[in-house]
N, C-alpha and C positions, 0 to 999 in steps of 0.2 A: 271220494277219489275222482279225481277228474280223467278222461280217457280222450289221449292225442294219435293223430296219425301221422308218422313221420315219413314220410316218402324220399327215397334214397333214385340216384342218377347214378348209372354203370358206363363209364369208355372203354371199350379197345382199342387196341394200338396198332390196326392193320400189316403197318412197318414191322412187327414186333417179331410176325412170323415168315418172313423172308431175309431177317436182319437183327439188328441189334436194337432196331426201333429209339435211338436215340434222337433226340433233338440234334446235339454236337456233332454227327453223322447224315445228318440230313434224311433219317431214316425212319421219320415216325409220320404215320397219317390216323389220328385220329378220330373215330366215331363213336355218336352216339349209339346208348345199345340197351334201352328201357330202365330199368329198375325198379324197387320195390315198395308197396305200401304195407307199413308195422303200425297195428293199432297195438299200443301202448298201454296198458290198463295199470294200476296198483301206485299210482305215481299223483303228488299234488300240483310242482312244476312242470312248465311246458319243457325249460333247460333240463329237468334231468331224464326227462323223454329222450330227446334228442342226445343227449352225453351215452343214454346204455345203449341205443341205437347205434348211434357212431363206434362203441367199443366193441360190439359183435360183429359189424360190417364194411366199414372202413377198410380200404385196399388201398395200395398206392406202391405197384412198381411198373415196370416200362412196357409190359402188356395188358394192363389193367388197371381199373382204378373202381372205386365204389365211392360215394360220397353222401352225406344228407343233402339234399336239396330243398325240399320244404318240411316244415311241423305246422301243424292246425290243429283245433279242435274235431275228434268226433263227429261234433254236429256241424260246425263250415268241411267238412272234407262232403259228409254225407251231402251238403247245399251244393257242392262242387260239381257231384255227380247226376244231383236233378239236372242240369243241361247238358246231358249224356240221352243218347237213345237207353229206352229200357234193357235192352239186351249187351250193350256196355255196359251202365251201369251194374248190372247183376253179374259181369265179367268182375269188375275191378271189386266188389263184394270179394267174391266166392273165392278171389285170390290173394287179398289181402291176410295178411300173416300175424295173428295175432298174439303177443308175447307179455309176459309181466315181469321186473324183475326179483319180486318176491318168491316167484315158485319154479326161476327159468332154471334149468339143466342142460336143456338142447334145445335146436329148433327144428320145429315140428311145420313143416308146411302143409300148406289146404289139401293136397296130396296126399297125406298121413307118412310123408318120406321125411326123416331126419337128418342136421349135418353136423 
């Protein structure tokens, strides 16, 4: 089995909480607001990484959104974070969320907190 890491990009909609945060109202300002990296395990496609990714975190209303933003191997994400200071890189480890969908029920983050 091959093991992907799909890193997910979160907005909020600034607008959203003094308004209705629409577009059509001129009432949305949106930012960026980090997101998250799923290493992927139990899986032979990169596509169906990303498809059970997208079905557990995918948001999309007018205070929020979640979305995929990259999938990569494993081993280019881990190359990714060699040009990271050590003490980043051991950040973006230790918080990265790791999931399979043969054994998933909840998730479990680096935290030991469930949602």
């Amino acid at each position: 089995m091959n093991v992907y890491v799909v890193s997910t990009q979160i907005l909020e909609n600034d607008g959203a909480e003094v308004g209705s945060g629409a577009f059509a109202e001129g009432l949305h300002r949106w930012k960026y607001k980090g997101g998250d990296d799923y290493v992927v395990q139990g899986l032979e496609r990169e596509q169906d990484a990303l498809a059970f990714v997208a079905a557990i975190v995918t948001t999309n209303n007018l205070g929020h959104k979640e979305y995929v933003k990259t999938i990569r191997t494993y081993e280019k994400w881990d190359d990714e974070l060699n040009d990271l200071d050590p003490r980043s890189k051991e950040f973006y480890q230790e918080h990265a969320i790791t999931i399979n969908p043969n054994t998933y029920k909840e998730m479990i983050y680096p935290n030991g907190r469930s949602y």
